[in-house]
C-alpha positions in Angstrom: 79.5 109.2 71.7 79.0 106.1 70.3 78.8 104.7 66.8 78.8 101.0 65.9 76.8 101.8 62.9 73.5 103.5 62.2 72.6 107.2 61.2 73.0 109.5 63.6 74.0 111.6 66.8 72.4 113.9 69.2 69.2 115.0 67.5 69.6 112.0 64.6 67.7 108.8 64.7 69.0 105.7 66.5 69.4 102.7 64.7 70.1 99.4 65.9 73.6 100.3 65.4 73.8 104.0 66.4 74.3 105.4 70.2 73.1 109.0 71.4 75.7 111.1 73.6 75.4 111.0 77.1 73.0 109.7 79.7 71.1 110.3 83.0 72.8 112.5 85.1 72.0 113.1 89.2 73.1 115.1 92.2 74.0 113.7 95.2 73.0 115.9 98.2 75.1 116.3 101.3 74.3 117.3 104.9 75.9 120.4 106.7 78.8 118.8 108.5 79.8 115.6 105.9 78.2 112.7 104.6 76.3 111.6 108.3 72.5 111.4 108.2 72.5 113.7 111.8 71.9 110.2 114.0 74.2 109.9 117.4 77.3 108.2 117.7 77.7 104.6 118.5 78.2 103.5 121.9 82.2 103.5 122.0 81.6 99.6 123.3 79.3 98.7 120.8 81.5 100.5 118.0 84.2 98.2 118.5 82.6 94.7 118.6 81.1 95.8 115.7 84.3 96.8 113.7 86.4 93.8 114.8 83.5 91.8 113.5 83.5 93.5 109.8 87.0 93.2 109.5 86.4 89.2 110.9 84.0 89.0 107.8 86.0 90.7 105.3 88.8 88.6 106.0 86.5 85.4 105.4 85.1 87.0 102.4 88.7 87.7 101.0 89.5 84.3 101.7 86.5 82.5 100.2 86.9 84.5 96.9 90.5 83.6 96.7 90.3 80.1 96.9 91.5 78.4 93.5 92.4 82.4 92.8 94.6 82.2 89.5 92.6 79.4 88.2 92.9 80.0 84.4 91.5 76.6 83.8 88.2 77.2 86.1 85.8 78.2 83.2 83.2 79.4 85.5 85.0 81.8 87.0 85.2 84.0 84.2 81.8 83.1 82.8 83.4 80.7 80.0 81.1 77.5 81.6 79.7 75.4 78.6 76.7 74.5 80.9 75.7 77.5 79.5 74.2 78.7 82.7 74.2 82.6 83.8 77.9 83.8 84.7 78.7 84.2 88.4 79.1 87.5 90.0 83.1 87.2 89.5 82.7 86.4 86.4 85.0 89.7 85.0 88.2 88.1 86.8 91.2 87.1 84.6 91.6 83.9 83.7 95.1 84.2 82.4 95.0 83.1 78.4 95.9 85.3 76.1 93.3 87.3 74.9 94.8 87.8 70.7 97.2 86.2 68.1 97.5 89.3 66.4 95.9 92.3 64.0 94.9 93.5 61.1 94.4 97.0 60.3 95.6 97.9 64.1 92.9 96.2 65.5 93.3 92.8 67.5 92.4 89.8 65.9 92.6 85.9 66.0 90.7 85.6 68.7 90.5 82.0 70.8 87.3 79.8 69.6 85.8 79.9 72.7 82.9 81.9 75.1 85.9 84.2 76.6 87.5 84.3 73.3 83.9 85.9 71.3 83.8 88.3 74.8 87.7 89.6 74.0 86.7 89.7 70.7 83.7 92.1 71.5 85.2 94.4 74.2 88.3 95.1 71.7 85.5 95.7 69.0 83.7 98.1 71.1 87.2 100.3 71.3 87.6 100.5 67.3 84.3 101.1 66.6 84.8 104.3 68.5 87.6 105.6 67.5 88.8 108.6 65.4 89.4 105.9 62.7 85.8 105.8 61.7 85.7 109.6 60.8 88.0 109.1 57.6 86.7 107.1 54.7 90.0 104.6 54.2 90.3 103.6 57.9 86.6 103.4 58.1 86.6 100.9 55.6 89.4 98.8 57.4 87.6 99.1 60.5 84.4 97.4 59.2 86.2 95.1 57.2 88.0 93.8 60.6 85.2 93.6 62.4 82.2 92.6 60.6 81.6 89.3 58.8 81.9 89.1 55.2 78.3 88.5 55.0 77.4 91.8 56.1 80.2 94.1 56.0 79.0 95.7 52.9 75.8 96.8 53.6 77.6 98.6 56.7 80.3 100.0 54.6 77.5 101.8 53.2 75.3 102.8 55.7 78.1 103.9 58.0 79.5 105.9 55.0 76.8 108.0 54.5 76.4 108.7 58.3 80.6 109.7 58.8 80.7 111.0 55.2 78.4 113.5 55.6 79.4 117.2 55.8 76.4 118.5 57.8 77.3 116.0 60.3 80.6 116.2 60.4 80.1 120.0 61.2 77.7 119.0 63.6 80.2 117.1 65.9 82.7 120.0 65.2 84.7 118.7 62.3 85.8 119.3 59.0 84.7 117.7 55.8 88.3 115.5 55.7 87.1 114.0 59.3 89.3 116.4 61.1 89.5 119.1 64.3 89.6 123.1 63.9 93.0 124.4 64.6 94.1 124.0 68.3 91.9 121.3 69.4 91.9 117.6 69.7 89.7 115.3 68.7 88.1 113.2 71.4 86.7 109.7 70.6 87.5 106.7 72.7 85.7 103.7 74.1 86.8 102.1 77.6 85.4 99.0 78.4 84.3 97.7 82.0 83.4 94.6 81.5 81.8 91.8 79.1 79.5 88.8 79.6 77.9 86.0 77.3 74.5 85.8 76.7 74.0 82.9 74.8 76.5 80.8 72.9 77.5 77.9 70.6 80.4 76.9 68.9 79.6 79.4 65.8 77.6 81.4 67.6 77.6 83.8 70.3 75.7 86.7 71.6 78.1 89.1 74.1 77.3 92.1 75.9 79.8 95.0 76.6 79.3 97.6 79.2 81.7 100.6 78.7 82.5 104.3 78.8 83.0 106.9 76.1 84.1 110.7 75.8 83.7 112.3 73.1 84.4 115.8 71.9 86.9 118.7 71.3 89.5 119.5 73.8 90.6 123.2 72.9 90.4 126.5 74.6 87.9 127.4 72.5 86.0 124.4 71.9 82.4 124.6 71.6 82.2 120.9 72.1 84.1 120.3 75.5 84.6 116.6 75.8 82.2 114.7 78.0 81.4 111.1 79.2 78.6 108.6 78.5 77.8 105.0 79.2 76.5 102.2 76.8 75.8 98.5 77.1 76.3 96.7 73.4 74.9 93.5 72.6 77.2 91.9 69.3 75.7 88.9 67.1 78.8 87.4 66.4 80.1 84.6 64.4 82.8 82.4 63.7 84.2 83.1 60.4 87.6 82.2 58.8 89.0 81.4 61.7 87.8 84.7 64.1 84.9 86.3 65.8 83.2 88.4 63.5 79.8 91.1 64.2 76.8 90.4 62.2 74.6 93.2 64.4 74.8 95.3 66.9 72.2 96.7 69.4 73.1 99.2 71.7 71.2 100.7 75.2 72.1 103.6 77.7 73.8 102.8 80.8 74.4 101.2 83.4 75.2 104.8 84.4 76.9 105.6 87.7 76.6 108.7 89.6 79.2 111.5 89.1 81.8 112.0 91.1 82.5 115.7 92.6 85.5 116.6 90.4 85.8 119.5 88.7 86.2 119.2 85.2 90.1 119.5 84.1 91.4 122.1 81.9 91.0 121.8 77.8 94.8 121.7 77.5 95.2 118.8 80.1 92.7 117.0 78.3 94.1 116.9 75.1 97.5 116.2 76.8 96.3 112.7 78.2 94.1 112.0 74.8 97.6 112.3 73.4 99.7 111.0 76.4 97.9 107.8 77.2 97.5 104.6 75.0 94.6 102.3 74.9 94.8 98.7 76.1 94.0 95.2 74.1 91.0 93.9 76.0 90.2 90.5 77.4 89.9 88.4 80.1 
């Protein structure tokens, strides 16, 4: 699940600012035997020429990518070029500066004037704008108030209140009316970003897409909500304002969605454990 804003989940409406659960799903076939398409074997000669001259290439390629590797001053390599042409295909490498000064509200802030600085600033927003914080009113408010510009973060105070604050859909997603989980579950809610990119920019301005996960749900024995996994693309309108990057909107799409693994799904108790186990990261490049 994802909620930047907006007014709904599952069977709600989407807004500009609102994200359905899950995605696409497909199955991925496999021939008696393992994954061969039933074709013979390689000549034994042939095989090897052709192996020594992959692993010829991959070396090269290795090579090539490497060179100026650790560059935190190349701007192109992690998409930060003023040119403002399209990012290369690297473009998700470090660069090395430090993504944050700080944070208000447990949330990263005092993020660098600059195109990598607006895409930490976005990948980091993605992460609270997910989380179980948004389900009670006070850290809701702090939330918003951290991320969105002055300008606007009003208007979603309100529009996102009505959406969290209401009981039928609190129930809906399994909760209480105080935002919280039925005895002997967890509640589920977290964001994990892949990677960011710039899609236009100027020194106040900056538009920055985020591709990430989410799961959402209730791990418990007897959860009727088992938590499960989607993937989202947010595009932020972001500004800079006293000294940050701030949202003004957010749009949000399905996918890029990959196809699942065969793993079975782990038990509810394990689940919870990691929820609960493992901390989140600050983002950036």
């Amino acid at each position: 699940m994802n909620i930047g804003g907006g007014d709904g989940y599952d069977g709600r409406t989407r807004t500009s600012d609102s994200a359905p659960e899950g995605g696409p799903t497909a199955t991925r076939t496999r021939l008696p035997g393992g994954d061969t398409d039933g074709r013979p074997p390689t000549r034994p000669g042939r095989s090897l020429v052709t192996v020594v001259a992959v692993i010829v290439l991959l070396i090269a390629a290795i090579a090539f990518a490497n060179r100026g590797g650790g560059g935190g001053d190349d701007d192109s390599a992690t998409g930060d070029n003023r040119s403002g042409s399209a990012p290369r295909a690297d473009s998700t490498a470090p660069s090395g500066e430090k993504p944050v000064k700080n944070k208000e509200a447990g949330i990263p802030s005092g993020f660098p004037h600059s195109r990598q600085g607006a895409q930490s600033a976005a990948a980091n927003y993605v992460v609270a704008l997910n989380s179980t914080g948004m389900f009670t009113a006070a850290a809701r408010e702090r939330i918003i108030d951290t991320v969105y510009a002055p300008s606007v973060a009003d208007a979603r105070k309100t529009g996102l209140g009505k959406v969290y604050g209401s009981a039928k859909f609190l129930k809906r997603v399994g909760l209480d009316e105080d935002g919280k989980a039925p005895k002997g579950t967890t509640f589920v809610t977290r964001a994990n970003p892949v990677g960011a990119k710039v899609l236009d920019y100027d020194d106040g301005k900056a538009k920055v897409a985020v591709w990430y996960s989410a799961l959402f749900g209730l791990a418990g024995e007897d959860s009727k909500r088992p938590v499960t996994e989607g993937w989202y693309t947010n595009t932020f309108d972001m500004t800079w304002v006293n000294g940050d990057w701030k949202v003004t909107d957010l749009k949000q799409k399905d996918g890029p969605t990959p196809i699942g693994k065969d793993q079975a799904a782990s038990p509810a108790e394990e689940m919870a454990d990691a929820v609960e186990g493992f901390g989140g990261f600050t983002y950036g490049r």
